[in-house]
C-alpha positions in Angstrom: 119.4 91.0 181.8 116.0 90.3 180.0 115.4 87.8 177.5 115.9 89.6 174.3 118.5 91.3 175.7 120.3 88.0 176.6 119.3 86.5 173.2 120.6 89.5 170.9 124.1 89.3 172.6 124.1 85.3 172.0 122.7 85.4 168.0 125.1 88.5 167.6 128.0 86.3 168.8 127.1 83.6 166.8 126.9 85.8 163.4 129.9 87.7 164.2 131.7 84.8 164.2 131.4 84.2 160.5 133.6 85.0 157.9 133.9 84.9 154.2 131.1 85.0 151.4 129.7 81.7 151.8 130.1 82.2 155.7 128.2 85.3 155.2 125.7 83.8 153.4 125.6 81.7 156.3 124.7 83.7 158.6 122.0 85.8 156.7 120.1 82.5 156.2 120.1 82.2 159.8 118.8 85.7 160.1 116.0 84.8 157.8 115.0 81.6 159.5 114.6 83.6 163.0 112.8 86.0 161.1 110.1 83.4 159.6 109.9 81.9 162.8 106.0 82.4 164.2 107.5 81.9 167.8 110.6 82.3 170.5 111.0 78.3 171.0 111.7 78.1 166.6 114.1 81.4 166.8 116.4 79.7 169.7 116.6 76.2 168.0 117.8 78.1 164.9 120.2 79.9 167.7 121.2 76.6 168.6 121.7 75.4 164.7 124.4 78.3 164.3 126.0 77.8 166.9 128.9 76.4 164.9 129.2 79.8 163.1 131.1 80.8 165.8 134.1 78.4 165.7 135.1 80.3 162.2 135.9 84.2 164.1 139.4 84.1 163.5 139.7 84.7 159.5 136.8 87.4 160.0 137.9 90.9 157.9 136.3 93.9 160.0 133.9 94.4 156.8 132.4 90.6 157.3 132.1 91.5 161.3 130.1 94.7 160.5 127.9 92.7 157.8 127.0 89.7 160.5 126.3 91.9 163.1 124.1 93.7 160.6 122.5 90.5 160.6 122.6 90.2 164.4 120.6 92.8 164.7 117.8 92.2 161.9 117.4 88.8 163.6 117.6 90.3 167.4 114.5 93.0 165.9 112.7 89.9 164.5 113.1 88.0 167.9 111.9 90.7 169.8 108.7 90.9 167.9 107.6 87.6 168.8 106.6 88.7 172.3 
C-alpha cells in the first residue's frame, strides 16, 4: 500500500472519529493545518496531533461521519500534493 494511500486511510480515521460541531470544527482545522503544510514530515505530526479525535467515534450522527470524511479527503488531496 503506498504512502498516501496508507496516510489517507489513517487521517480519514482520525476525522471520522469526530463528532459534534465543535468536534467538527475540530477536525476541519486539522484539515487546514495539513493543507498549509509546505511538506509530508509537518502533515504527519498534525496526523499525529489528531490522533485523539478518534477516541470521540461513538456519539458520531452519520451526517458528522460524511462531513469529516469530507474533510479526510481534502486533507488526503492536500497530502498528496506534497510529493
Amino acid at each position: 500500500m503506498g504512502i498516501a494511500k496508507t496516510f489517507f486511510i489513517g487521517f480519514s480515521f482520525t476525522l471520522v472519529a469526530a463528532c459534534g460541531n465543535s468536534t467538527l470544527d475540530e477536525v476541519e482545522a486539522a484539515k487546514d493545518k495539513v493543507c498549509a503544510c509546505k511538506d509530508k514530515a509537518c502533515a504527519i505530526k498534525v496526523k499525529k496531533e489528531t490522533k485523539g479525535l478518534r477516541d470521540k467515534i461513538k456519539d458520531m450522527t452519520n451526517e458528522d461521519k460524511l462531513k469529516a470524511m469530507k474533510f479526510g479527503e481534502q486533507a488526503a488531496a492536500c497530502y498528496q500534493k506534497l510529493g
